[in-house]
Every structure is written in structure tokens, then in C-alpha cells.
One Martini backbone bead per residue (centre of mass of N, CA, C, O) as a GRO file, in nm:
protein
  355
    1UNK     BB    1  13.508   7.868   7.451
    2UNK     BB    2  13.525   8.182   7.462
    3UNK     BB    3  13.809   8.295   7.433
    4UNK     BB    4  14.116   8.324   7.128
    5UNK     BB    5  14.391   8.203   7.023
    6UNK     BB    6  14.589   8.191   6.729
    7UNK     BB    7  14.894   8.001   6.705
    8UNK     BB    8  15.185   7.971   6.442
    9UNK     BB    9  15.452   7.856   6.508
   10UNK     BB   10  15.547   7.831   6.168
   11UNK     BB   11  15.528   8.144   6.156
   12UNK     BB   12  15.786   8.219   6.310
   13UNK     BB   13  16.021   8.029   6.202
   14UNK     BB   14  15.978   8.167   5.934
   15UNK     BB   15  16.031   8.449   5.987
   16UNK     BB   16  16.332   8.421   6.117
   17UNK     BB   17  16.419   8.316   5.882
   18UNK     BB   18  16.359   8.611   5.690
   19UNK     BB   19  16.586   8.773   5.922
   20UNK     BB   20  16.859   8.591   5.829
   21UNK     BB   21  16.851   8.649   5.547
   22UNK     BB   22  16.830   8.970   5.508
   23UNK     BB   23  17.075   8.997   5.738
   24UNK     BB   24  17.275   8.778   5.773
   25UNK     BB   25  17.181   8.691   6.105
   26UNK     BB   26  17.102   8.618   6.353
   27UNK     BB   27  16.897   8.520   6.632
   28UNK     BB   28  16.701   8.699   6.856
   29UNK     BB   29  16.480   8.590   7.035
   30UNK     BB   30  16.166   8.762   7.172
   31UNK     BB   31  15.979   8.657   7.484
   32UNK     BB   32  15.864   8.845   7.657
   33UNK     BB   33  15.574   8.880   7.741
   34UNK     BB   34  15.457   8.613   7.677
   35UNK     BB   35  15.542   8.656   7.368
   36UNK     BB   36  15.366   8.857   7.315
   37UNK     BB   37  15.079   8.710   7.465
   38UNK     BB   38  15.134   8.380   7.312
   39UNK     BB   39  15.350   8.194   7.498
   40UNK     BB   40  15.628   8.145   7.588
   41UNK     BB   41  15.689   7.830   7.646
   42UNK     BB   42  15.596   7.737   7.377
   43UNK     BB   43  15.752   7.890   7.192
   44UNK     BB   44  16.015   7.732   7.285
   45UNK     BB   45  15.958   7.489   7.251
   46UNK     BB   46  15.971   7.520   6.933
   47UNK     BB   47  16.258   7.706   6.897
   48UNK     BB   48  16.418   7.449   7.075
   49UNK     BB   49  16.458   7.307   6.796
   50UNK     BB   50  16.641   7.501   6.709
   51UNK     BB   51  16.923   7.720   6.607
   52UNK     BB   52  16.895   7.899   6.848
   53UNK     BB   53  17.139   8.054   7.080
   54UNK     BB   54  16.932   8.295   7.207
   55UNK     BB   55  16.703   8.419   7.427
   56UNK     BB   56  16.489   8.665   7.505
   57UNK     BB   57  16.420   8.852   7.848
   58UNK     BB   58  16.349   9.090   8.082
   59UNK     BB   59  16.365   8.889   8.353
   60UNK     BB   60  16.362   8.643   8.608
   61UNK     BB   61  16.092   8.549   8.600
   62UNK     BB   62  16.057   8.454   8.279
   63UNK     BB   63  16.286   8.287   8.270
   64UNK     BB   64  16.211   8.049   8.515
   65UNK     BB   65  15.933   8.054   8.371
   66UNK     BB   66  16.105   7.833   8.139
   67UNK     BB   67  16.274   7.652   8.276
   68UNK     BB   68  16.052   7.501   8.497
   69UNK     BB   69  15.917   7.383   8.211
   70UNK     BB   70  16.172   7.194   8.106
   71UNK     BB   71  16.396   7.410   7.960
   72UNK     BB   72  16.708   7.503   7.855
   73UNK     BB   73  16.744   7.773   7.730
   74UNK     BB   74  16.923   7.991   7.663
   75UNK     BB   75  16.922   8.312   7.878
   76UNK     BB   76  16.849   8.638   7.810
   77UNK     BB   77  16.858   8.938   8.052
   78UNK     BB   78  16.760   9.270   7.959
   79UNK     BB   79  16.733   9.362   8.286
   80UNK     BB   80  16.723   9.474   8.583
   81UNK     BB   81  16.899   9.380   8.848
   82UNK     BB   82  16.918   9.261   9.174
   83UNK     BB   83  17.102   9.131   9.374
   84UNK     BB   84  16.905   8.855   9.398
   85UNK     BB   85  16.837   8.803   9.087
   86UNK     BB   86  17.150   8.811   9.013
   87UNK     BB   87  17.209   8.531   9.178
   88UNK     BB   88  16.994   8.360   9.052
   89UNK     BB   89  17.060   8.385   8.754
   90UNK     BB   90  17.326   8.262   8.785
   91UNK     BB   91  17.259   7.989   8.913
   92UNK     BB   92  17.084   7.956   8.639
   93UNK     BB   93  17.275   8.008   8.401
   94UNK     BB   94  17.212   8.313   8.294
   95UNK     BB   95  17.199   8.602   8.131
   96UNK     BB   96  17.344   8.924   8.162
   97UNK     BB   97  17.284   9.266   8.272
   98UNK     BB   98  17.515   9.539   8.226
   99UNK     BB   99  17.473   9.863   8.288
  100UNK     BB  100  17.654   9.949   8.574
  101UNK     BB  101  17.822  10.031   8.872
  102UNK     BB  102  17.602   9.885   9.051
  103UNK     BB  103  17.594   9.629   8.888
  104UNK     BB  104  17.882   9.572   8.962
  105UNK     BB  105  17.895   9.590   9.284
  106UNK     BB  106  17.682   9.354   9.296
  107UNK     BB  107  17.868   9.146   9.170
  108UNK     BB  108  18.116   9.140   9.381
  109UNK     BB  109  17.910   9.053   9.641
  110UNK     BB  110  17.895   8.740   9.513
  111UNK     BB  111  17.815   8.428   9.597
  112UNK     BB  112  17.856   8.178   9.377
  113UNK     BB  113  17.832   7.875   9.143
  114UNK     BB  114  17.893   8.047   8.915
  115UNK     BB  115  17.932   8.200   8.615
  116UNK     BB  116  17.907   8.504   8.487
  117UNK     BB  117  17.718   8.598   8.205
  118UNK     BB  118  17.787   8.888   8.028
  119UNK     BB  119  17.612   9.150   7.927
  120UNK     BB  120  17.669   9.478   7.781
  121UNK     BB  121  17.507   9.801   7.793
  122UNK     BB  122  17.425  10.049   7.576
  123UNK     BB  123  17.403  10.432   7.542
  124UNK     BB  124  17.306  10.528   7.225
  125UNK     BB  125  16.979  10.731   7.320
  126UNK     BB  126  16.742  10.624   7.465
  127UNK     BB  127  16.765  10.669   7.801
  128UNK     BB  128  16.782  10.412   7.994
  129UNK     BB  129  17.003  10.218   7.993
  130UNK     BB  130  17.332  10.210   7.998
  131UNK     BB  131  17.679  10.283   7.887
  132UNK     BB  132  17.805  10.469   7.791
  133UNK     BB  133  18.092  10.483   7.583
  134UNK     BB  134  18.282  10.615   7.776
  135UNK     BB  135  18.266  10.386   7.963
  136UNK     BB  136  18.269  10.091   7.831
  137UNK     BB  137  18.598  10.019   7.858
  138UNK     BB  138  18.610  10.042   8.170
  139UNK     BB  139  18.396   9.812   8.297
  140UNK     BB  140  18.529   9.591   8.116
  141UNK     BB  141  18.788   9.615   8.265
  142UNK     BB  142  18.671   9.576   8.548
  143UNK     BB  143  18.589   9.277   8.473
  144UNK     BB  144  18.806   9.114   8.390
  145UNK     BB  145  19.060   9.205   8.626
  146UNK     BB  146  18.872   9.044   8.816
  147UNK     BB  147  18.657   8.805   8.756
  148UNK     BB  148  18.341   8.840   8.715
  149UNK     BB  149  18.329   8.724   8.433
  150UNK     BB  150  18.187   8.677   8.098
  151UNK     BB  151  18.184   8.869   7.828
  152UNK     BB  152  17.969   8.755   7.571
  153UNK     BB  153  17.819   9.074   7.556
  154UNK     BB  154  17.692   9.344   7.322
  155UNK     BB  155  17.441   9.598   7.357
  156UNK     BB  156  17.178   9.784   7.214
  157UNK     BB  157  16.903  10.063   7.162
  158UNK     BB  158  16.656  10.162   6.937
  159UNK     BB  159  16.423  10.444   6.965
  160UNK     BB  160  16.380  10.554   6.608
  161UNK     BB  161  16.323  10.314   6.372
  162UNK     BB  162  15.998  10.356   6.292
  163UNK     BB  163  16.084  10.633   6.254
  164UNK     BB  164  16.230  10.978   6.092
  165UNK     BB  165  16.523  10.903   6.220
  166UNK     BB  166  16.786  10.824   6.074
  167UNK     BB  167  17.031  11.023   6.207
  168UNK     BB  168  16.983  10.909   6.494
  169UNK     BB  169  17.011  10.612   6.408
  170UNK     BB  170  17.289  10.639   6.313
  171UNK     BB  171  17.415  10.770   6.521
  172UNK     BB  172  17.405  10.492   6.693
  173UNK     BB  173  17.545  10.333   6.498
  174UNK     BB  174  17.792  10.490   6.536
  175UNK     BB  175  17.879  10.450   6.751
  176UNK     BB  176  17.885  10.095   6.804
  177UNK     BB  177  18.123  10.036   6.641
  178UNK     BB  178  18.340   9.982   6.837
  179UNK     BB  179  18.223   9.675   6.898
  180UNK     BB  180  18.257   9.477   6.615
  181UNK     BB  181  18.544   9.356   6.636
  182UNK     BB  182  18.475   9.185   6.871
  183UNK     BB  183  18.551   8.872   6.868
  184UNK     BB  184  18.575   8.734   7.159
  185UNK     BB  185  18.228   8.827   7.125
  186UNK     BB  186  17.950   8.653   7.046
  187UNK     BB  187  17.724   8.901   7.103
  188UNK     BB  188  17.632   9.120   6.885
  189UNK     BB  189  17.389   9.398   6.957
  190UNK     BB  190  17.095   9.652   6.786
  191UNK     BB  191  16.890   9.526   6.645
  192UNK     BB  192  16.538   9.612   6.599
  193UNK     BB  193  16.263   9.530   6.414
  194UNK     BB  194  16.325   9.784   6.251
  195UNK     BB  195  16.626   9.776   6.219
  196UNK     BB  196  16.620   9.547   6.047
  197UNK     BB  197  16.416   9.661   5.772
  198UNK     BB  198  16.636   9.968   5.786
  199UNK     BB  199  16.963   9.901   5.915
  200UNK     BB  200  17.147   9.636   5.836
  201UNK     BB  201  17.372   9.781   5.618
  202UNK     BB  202  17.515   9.933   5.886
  203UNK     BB  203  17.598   9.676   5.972
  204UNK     BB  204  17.844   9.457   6.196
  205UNK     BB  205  17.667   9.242   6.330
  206UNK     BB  206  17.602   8.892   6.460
  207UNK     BB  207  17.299   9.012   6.561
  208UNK     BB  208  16.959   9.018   6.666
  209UNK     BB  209  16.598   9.140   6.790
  210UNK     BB  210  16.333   8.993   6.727
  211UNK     BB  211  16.008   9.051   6.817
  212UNK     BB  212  15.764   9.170   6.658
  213UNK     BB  213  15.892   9.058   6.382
  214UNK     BB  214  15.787   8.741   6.444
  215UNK     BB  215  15.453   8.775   6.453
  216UNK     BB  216  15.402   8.958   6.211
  217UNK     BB  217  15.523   9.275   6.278
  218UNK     BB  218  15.509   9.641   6.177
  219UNK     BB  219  15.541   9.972   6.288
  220UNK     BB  220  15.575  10.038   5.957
  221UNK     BB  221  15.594  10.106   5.641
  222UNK     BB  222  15.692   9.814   5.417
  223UNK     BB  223  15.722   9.605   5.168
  224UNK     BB  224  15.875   9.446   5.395
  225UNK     BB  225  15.611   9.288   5.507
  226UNK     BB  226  15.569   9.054   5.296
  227UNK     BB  227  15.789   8.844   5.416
  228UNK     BB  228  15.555   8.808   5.638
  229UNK     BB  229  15.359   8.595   5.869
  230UNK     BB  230  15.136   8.571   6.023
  231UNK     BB  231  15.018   8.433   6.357
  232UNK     BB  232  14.750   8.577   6.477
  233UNK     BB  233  14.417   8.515   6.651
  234UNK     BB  234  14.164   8.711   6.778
  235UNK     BB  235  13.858   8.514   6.937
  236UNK     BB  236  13.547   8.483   6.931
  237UNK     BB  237  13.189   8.400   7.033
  238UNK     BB  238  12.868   8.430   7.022
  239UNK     BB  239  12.592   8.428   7.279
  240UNK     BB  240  12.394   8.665   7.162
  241UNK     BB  241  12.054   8.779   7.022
  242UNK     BB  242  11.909   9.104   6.946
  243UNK     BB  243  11.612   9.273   6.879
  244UNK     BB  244  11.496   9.577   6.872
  245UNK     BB  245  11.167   9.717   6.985
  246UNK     BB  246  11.345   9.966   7.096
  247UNK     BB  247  11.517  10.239   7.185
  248UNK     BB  248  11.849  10.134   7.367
  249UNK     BB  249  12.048  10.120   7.596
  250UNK     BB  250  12.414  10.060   7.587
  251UNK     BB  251  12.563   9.966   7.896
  252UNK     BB  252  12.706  10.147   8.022
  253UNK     BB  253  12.628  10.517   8.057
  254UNK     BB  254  12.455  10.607   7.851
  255UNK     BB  255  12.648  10.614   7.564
  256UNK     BB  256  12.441  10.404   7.367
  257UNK     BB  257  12.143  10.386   7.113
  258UNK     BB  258  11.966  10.176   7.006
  259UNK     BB  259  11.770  10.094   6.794
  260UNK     BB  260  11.500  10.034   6.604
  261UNK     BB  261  11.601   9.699   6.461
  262UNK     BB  262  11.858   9.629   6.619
  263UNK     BB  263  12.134   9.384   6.579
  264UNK     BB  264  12.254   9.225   6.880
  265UNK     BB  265  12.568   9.159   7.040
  266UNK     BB  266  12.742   8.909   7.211
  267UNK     BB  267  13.035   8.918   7.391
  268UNK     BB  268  13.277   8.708   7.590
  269UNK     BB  269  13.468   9.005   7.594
  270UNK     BB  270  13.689   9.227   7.757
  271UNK     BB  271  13.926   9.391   7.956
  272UNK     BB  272  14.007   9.138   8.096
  273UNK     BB  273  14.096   9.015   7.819
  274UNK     BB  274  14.247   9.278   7.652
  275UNK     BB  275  14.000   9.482   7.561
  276UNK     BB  276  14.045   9.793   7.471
  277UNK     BB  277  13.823  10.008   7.584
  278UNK     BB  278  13.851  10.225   7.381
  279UNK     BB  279  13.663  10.065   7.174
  280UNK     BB  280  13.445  10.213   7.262
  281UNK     BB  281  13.185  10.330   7.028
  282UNK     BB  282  13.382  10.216   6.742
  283UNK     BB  283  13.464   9.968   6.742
  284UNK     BB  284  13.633   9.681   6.518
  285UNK     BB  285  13.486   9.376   6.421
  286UNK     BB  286  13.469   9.033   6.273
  287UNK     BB  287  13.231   8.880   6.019
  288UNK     BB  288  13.328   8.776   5.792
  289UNK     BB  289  13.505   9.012   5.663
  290UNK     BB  290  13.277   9.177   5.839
  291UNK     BB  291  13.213   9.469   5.967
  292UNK     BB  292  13.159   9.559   6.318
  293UNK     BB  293  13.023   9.783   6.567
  294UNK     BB  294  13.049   9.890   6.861
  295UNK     BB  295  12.863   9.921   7.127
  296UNK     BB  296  12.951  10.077   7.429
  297UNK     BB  297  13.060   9.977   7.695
  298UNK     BB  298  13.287   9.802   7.781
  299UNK     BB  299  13.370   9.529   7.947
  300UNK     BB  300  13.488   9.285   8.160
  301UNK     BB  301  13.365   9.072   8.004
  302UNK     BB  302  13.203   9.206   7.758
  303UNK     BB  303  13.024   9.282   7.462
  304UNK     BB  304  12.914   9.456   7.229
  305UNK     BB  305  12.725   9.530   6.859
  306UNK     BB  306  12.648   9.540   6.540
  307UNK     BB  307  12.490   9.404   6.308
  308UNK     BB  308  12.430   9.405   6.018
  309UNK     BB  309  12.246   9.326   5.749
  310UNK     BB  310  12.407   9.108   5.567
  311UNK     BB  311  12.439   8.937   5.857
  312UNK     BB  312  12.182   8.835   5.980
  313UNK     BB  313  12.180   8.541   5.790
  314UNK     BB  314  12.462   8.492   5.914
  315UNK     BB  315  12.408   8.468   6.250
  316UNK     BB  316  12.466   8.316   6.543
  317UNK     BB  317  12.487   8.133   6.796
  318UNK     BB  318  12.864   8.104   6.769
  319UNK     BB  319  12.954   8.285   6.612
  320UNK     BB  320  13.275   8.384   6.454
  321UNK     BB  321  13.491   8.615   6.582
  322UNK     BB  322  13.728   8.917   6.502
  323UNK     BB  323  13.969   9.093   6.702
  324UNK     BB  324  14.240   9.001   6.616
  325UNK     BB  325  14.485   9.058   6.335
  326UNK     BB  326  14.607   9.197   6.043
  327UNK     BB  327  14.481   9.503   6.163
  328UNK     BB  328  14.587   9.573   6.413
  329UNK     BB  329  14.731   9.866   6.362
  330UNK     BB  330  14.509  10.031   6.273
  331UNK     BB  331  14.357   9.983   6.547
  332UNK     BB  332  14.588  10.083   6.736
  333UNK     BB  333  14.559  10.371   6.601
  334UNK     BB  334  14.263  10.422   6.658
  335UNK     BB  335  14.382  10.498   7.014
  336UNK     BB  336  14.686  10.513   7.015
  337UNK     BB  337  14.868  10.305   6.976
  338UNK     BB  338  15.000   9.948   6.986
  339UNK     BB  339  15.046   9.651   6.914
  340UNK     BB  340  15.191   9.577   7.179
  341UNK     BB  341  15.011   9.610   7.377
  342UNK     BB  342  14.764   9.440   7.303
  343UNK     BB  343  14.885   9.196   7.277
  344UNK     BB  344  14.977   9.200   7.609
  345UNK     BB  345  14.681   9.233   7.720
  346UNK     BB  346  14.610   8.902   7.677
  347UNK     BB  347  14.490   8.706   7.878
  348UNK     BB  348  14.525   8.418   8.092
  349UNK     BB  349  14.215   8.342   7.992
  350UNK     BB  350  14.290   8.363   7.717
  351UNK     BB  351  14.277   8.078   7.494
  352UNK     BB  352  14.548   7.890   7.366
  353UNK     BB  353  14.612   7.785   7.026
  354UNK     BB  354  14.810   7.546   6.817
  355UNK     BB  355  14.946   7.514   6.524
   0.00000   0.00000   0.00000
């Protein structure tokens, strides 16, 4: 195994439970993206034995290869649908979104053979998609006096909740109150994971949206950070080592020099695994949780390091290196990132292990 990521799949439904007691509401995991990277598959087989009524997913693509794979889970849409992808979608079971009169339009012209489930999409500040307020109680009603599907659900997205927008936050929060009664729709939601951890007593709906906080992250400083379990560990193990007997640029551009006497180490590794290129030339990943940093650039396959003194006779070849863990979100940060990034970008070539 080259390299691998490690994945707690009971710290996944830990943390679900940890934001369902906080919120007093119900959750609605979101495995888009391959489930940030962990594996949407697994991650749904794991948690379609749970009792959550609605997983969220990005496209038609991410729905049907989890269906494909022989699980029933109830599946919301949260992107938009081209005409066909929308009558797959319903013919498929699946809830959509309907954000614009554009897809009302698409709704119309479909002869479907199932009922279409859909959640209507608020733009209370995005800027993304989603039906102004001002806008979707006419939407509502031509959805309904048509009989073009059953409303299911009403939702929009906080877009500066894990910043110091308060103000801003509150704003949208405070549009969306007018959907909260709606009694005959069951899912009303608004909260995203950061949202769920700094402004869920602002509000009454009975659902959230924890997607990044569920696998254990938080992109923003938090006390309540505390109640999470880490979920995932990104590991390889050293291939090669060598002791440098005169001073040598190290990868492509000799763009850095070691020195001689330097123990340099080789990771099978590299940018198409993954691992973001910005990391060349001081990112640091670890060793019995002891910092080594990256020397040269970053390959599309390997990466070398740099052994420290205290490690040289504590590391062989097969010795297992941790490239992204709980400290993932610092690394991001050292590179102008966030960890949602890293963590999507860790290719279907490194092998999931699922504890």
C-alpha cells in the first residue's frame, strides 16, 4: 500500500450524534465530494444503518453511484439540474433543488414517471443560486396550483458564518424566519457547519447540514471544537533513504539544496495523490509526531523530506509518515487554503482503510 488514508467511520456517526444534541435538531449528513475525500459509499453504507432521514449530495453524478451501489438512502440534490439530469433524478427517486424559474420551466416540460420531491432554495445572501424571498412564495404557489411535485423541503446557505460576520449572518437568518412555520413542509434548513456551532439557538428549524463538521473539522476557533472526534488520517510510508555525502538540489528546478549529511527521505506521494503542490519546499508532515519538512518540489508522484538528528535511527524504509491529520487545518492555512480543499483533492488512487 502506497499511501492511505485512515477512516473512522464511528467517529463520523460520534460527531452526527455530538451536533444533533447541541442543535436539538435533526441532521442531515452531506457526503458530497466523495464525502470530502473519505468515500462517499462507504461513509453512507455506514450511516444508512442510522436513523438520518436525508443525505445530501452535490449532483446526479455523486446520487446514482450511491444508489448504483445497491443502497436506498433518500438522496437530496443540492445543485442544479440541466433538463435531463432532472428527470433522471426524479425518475430515480431523488429530492431536488429547485432554485430559479428556469428550473420550474424544466419541471413543466417533463413526463416523468414518479412524483418529483423538491426542496426549494433560498438566496438569503450567497449570491449562488436560490429564489430571492421576495420571490419564492409566488414560485411556491405555482409549484403547488400546478401540481408539478410535493415541496418537501425549504433550505438556503450561510455564506459567512465560520467568519466575523455576525451582522451578515444574523441578516440571513433572519429573512429565512419566514419559512420556519411551515409546518406541512419537513425539512426546513439553514445551518452549515459553522452555523450549526455559533448560531443554531437563532433559530427554529428542524434540520441542519453538517458536511465539514462532521468528519471531525471546524475551519474556524471554537471551544465547541472539543466535542468532535477526529475521523481521518492521510499516511504513507518512506520508500528510500539516502545520506547526502556532498551538497545536492533536491527535485525538479533546483529549487532547494541539501546540504551534505543530510538524511533525506522519499514519500511515494505526490500532487497527484493529493498532496498540494504549495507544500513544496517547507511543508511539514510527520514522523512518530515529530515535524520533518518537505525539501524541493513536490513531484506528481513522490515528495522527499528531510529526516531531523533525533530520527535518524528511528526510521527505516517502510517507517509510516502522517501527511494530513488533526492538524490539517493549520497546514491549510499555511498555504492560503482550508481544509476542505485538501481533504477533496486526495485522489481515488490512495487506498481508503475504514476502521
Amino acid at each position: 500500500m502506497r499511501s492511505w488514508l485512515e477512516i473512522n467511520l464511528k467517529n463520523i456517526e460520534f460527531n452526527l450524534n455530538q451536533i444533533e444534541n447541541l442543535t436539538q435538531k435533526k441532521a442531515i449528513p452531506v457526503i458530497k465530494a466523495n464525502a470530502y475525500g473519505l468515500g462517499s459509499i462507504e461513509v453512507a453504507k455506514y450511516l444508512s444503518k442510522k436513523n438520518f432521514k436525508l443525505f445530501a449530495v452535490a449532483n446526479f453524478q455523486e446520487a446514482i453511484e450511491i444508489k448504483n451501489s445497491g443502497l436506498e438512502n433518500k438522496i437530496l440534490i443540492m445543485g442544479n439540474n440541466d433538463k435531463d439530469d432532472l428527470e433522471l433524478a426524479i425518475n430515480n427517486g431523488f429530492s431536488i433543488t429547485i432554485s430559479s424559474w428556469d428550473d420550474i420551466k424544466n419541471l413543466e416540460m417533463l413526463n416523468t414517471s414518479k412524483e418529483a420531491l423538491i426542496h426549494i432554495k433560498i438566496d438569503t445572501g450567497m449570491g449562488r443560486i436560490g429564489f430571492i424571498p421576495d420571490e419564492s412564495d409566488k414560485a411556491i404557489k405555482h409549484i403547488n396550483d400546478n401540481k408539478l411535485g410535493t415541496i418537501q423541503g425549504i433550505y438556503s446557505h450561510l455564506s459567512s458564518a465560520d467568519e466575523n460576520e455576525d451582522e451578515f449572518t444574523l441578516q440571513q437568518i433572519n429573512l429565512f424566519k419566514k419559512y420556519e412555520g411551515m409546518k406541512d413542509i419537513p425539512f426546513i434548513h439553514i445551518l452549515n457547519s459553522p452555523g450549526i456551532f455559533k448560531y443554531s439557538k437563532y433559530t427554529n428549524t428542524n434540520f441542519v447540514r453538517p458536511g465539514i463538521s462532521m468528519y471531525g473539522i471546524l475551519l474556524f476557533n471554537t471551544p465547541l471544537q472539543k466535542l468532535l472526534k477526529p475521523v481521518f488520517t492521510l499516511k504513507t510510508k518512506i520508500i528510500y533513504i539516502k545520506t547526502l555525502s556532498i551538497n545536492t538540489f533536491i527535485s525538479y528546478g533546483k529549487t532547494a539544496e541539501g546540504q551534505k549529511g543530510d538524511m533525506i527521505a522519499t514519500l511515494p506521494i505526490g500532487y497527484a495523490d493529493g498532496l498540494d503542490r504549495r507544500f513544496s519546499n517547507g511543508g511539514k508532515v510527520k514522523i512518530f509526531d515529530k515535524e520533518c519538512k518537505i525539501i524541493g518540489r513536490i513531484c506528481m508522484d513522490m515528495t522527499m523530506i528531510i529526516i531531523p538528528n533525533s530520527l535518524r535511527n528511528k526510521i527505516d524504509v517502510g517507517t509510516e509518515v502522517e501527511i494530513y491529520g488533526k492538524d490539517i487545518n493549520k497546514q491549510a492555512e499555511s498555504i492560503g487554503s482550508i481544509a476542505d480543499e485538501l481533504m477533496t483533492r486526495i485522489n481515488k488512487r490512495v487506498s481508503r482503510k475504514y476502521i
